[in-house]
C-alpha positions in Angstrom: -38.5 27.2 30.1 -41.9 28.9 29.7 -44.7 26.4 29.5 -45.9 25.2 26.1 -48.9 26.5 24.2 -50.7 25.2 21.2 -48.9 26.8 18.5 -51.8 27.3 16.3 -52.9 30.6 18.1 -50.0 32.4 16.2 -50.7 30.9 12.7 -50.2 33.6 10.3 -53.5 33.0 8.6 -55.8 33.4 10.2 -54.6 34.9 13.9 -51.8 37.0 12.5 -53.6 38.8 9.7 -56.6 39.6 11.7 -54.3 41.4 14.5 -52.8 43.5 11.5 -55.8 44.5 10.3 -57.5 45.3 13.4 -54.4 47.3 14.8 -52.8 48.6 11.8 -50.3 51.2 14.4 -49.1 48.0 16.0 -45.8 46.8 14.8 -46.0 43.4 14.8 -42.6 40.7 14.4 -43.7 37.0 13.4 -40.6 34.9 15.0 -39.2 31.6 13.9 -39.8 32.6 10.3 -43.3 31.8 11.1 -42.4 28.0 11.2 -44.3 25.5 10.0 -46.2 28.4 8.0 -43.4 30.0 6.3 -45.6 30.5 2.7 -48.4 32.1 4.9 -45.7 34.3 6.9 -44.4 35.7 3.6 -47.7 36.4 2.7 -48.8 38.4 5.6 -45.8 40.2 5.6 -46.2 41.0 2.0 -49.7 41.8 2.8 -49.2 44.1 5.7 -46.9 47.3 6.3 -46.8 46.8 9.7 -45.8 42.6 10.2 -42.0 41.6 9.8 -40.3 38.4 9.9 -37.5 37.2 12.5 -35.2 34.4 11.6 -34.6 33.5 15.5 -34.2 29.9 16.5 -33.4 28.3 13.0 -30.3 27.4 11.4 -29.6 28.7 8.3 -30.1 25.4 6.2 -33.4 25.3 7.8 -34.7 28.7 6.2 -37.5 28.0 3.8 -37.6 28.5 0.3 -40.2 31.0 0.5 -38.3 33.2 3.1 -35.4 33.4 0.6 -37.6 34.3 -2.6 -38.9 36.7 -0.4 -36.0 38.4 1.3 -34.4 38.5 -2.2 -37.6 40.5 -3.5 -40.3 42.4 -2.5 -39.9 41.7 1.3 -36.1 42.6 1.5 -36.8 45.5 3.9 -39.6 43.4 5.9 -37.1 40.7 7.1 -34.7 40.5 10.0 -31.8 38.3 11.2 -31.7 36.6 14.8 -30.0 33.9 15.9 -32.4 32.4 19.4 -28.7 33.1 21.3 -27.6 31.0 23.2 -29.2 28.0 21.4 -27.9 29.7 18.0 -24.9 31.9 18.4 -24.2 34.6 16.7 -20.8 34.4 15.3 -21.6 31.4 14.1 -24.4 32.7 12.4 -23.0 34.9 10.4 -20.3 32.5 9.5 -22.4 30.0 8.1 -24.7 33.1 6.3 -21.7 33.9 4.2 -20.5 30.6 3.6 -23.9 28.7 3.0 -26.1 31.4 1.4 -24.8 34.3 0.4 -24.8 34.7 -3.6 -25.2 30.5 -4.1 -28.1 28.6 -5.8 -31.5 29.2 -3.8 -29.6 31.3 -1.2 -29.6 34.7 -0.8 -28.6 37.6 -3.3 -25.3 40.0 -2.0 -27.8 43.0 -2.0 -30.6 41.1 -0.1 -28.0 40.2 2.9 -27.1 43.9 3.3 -30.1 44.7 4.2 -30.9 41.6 6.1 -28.0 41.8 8.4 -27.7 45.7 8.9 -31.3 47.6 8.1 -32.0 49.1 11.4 -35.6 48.7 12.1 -36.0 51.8 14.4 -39.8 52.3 13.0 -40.5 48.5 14.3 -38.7 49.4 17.6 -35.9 47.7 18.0 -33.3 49.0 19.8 -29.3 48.3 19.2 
């Protein structure tokens, strides 16, 4: 396990932001859906053509409100699924995506999951 650090050096607002502005070429991934700043995660995002969002290392009940709206919106090609393997497994994942989220109240629109679960993000880097 890698040693803890005070988790304010990767708030969105103000550390976050800053780095995307200064380095606008640097693709930048916010993990954990930016936990406990999920509203300010969103908005960077938003804010910034070169800042995603991961959903690594939370469950799918656990996504926040914001994350949804957003995925469902403006920032569907700006997030992408992860599942913190082997803490989260995949297969499960995707289980509970489809049962829990998918097209119900506050979850997430058909079209928004297409692109969630199978946009290739080549110009962020990632590798399949």
């Amino acid at each position: 396990m890698a040693p803890a650090w005070p988790s304010e050096v990767v708030r969105p607002i103000p550390y976050i932001d800053t780095i995307a502005l200064k380095f606008p070429d640097l693709n930048i991934i916010m993990g954990h859906i930016g936990y406990p700043w999920a509203a300010e995660t969103v908005a960077v995002a938003w804010k910034h053509t070169n800042v995603y969002i991961d959903t690594s290392a939370w469950s799918l009940n656990d996504y926040a409100p914001e994350f949804i709206k957003f995925a469902n919106t403006t920032g569907k090609d700006k997030v992408m699924f992860g599942t913190n393997f082997p803490q989260l497994g995949f297969k499960e994942c995707v289980d509970n995506l489809q049962t829990h989220l998918v097209d119900k109240p506050n979850g997430f629109k058909e079209k928004a999951v297409k692109e969630f679960m199978g946009l290739r993000f080549e110009p962020v880097g990632v590798q399949y």
